[in-house]
N, C-alpha and C positions, 0 to 999 in steps of 0.2 A: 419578562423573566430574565433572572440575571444565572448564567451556566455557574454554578462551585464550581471551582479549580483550584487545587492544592500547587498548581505548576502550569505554566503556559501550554494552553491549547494550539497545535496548529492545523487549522482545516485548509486542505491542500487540494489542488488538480493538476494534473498533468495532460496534456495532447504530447501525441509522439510519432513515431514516423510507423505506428503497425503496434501489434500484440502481443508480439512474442519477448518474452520480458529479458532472453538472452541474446537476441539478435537486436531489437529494436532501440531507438533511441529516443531521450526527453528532446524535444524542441521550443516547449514552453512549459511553465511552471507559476503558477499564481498560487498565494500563501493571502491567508487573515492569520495572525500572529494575538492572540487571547490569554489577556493575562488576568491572572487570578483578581486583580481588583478591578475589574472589569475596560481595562483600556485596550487601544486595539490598533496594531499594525497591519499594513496590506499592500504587496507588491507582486507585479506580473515580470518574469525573466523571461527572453527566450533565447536559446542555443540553437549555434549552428549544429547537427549531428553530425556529421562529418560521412553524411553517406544519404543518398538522394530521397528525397520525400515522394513516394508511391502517390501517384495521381489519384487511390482509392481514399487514399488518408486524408489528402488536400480537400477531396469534396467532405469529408466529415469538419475538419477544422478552418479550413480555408487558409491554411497556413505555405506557402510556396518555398523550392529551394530559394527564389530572389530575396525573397521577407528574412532570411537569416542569413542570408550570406554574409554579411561582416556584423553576426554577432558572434559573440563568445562560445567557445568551446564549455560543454558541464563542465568536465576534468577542471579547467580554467578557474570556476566558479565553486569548486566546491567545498575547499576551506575553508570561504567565506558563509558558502550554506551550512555547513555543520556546525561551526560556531552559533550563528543566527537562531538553527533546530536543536544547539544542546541543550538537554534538559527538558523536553517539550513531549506533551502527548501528542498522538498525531488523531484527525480525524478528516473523512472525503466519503464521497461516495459510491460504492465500489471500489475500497482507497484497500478493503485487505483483501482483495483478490489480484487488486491490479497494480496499481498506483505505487503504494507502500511498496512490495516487492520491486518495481520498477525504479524508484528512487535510492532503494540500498543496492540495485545493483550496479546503477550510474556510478555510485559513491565507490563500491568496489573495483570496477574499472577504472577508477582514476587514484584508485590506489589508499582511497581515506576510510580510514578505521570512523567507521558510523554504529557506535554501539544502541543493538535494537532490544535488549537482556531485561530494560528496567521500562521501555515504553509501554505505554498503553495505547490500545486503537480501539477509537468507535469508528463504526461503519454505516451511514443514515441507509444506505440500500438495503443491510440489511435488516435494520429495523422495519425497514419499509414493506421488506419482501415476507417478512414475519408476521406483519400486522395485515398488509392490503395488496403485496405481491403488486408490484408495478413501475415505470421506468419515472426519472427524475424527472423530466416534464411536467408528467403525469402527478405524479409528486409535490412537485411546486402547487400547481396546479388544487390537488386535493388537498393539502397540509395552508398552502400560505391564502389560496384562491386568488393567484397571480397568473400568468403565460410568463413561460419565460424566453425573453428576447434574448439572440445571440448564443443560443444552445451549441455548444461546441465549443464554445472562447472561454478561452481556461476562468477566465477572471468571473464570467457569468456564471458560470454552472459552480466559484467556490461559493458566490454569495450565495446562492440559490441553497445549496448544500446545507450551507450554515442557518439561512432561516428556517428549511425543512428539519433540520436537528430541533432546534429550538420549540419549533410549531411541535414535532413528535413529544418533545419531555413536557409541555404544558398539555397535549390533545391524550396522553397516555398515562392513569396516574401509579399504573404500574411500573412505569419507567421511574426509578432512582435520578434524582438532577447528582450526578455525582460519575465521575469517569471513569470509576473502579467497575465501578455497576454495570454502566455501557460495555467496557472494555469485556466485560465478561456475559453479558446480553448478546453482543454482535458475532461471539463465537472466535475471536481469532486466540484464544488463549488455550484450545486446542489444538492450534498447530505448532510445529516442532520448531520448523524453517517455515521462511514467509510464504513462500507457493503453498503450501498445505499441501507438498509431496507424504509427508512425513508427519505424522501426529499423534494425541495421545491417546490415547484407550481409555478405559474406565478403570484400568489395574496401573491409572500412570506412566505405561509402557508405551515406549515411542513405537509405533508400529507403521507402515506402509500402507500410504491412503491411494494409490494408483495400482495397474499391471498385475502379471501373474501373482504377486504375493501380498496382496491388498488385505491386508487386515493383519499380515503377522509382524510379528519381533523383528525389528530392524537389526539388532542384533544377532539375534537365531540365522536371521537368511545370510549377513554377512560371513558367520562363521561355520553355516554350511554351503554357501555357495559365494567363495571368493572373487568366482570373476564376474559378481554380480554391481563389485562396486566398483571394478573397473568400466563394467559397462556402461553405469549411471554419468563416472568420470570421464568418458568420451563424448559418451552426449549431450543432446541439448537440453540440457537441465540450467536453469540461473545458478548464478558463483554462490548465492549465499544458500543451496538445496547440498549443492558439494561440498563445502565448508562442513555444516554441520554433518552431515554423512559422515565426511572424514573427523569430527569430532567424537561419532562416536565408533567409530571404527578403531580411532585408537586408545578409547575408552577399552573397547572389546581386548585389543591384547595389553592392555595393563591389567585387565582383571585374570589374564590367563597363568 
């Protein structure tokens, strides 16, 4: 089966030094680059982070601070990654809970305007998790009926990703072959901002998916409890959950 693409595919993974998508950092990055007439690019980066790789992280990816000490900085690399990802759907696995948000925030930090307004994202876990509930292993495994070797190496778990997509839209014939379909299948076209702090309602209203105000008017709570966006703007929230906050925050007093 050949995927439709009106526009390049990139199905991506990232290893990084932890989870926390505003402290932590990329250290590797592998891309399949899928272009609509079905040709195909594929390359593994990794980055120095500039801040020590947690022994808990090494035993998931096996990645050391030695193994990157003289590469490149993201910052370093990322006008050349943005160029590379302009124009491009993105797709991984567990790529719009995790991945995704942790890539526009690297881009943030280094300062480059990574427009996320027209992308689209599938997400094969969460197909996965909709259909048979279980991890990418497990996945390969039930979708391709492979083991997959090397579990953790960014480059293994893209391939693997990419045939588990592929096995899903042939094994499911409710699955659309089409990215609009996926993109709005996998759920991320409900969220506001990439973390899915913030998303939309059934009245199209951006409301508060976390904490005391979990289901109301992002706006409402702004403009009844002001120091609620300074409190979000102190915290550890990722830059691109504060951006849009403060987009609509000054949404709010231009409509006052």
């Amino acid at each position: 089966m050949t995927l439709q693409l009106k526009r390049p595919l990139v199905i991506f993974d990232l290893e990084t030094t932890g989870i926390n998508v505003s402290a932590d950092r990329i250290i590797e990055l592998a891309y399949i680059k899928i272009f609509p007439d079905g040709k195909k690019e594929e390359a593994v980066m990794r980055f120095n982070p500039g801040i020590p790789i947690p022994p808990e992280a090494t035993a998931i990816h096996n990645i050391t601070d030695s193994d990157v000490a003289d590469k490149p900085s993201f910052a370093s690399k990322a006008n050349d990654l943005s160029n590379i990802f302009k124009g491009c759907d993105f797709g991984g696995f567990n790529s719009n809970k995790f991945d995704f948000p942790m890539l526009v925030e690297e881009f943030l930090r280094a300062s480059v305007e990574f427009d996320v307004e027209q992308r689209k994202f599938i997400d094969a876990q969460r197909i996965f998790h909709i259909m048979e509930q279980r991890t990418l292993t497990a996945a390969y495994k039930f979708y391709c009926d492979k083991d997959l070797v090397d579990a953790h190496a960014a480059l293994a778990d893209t391939r693997a990703t990419y045939e588990v997509l592929m096995a899903q839209l042939s094994r499911y014939p409710q699955l659309q072959n089409d990215v609009d379909f996926i993109h709005q299948f996998t759920g991320q076209s409900k969220n506001f901002d990439l973390a899915g702090r913030m998303i939309y309602n059934e009245k199209k209203e951006v409301v508060f998916n976390f904490g005391k105000h979990k289901g109301k008017s992002v706006e409402a709570v702004l403009k009844a409890e002001p120091s609620y966006y300074e409190w979000m703007m102190q915290g550890d929230f990722p830059e691109d959950t504060k951006r849009r906050l403060t987009q609509l925050r000054l949404k709010g007093f231009g409509n006052k």
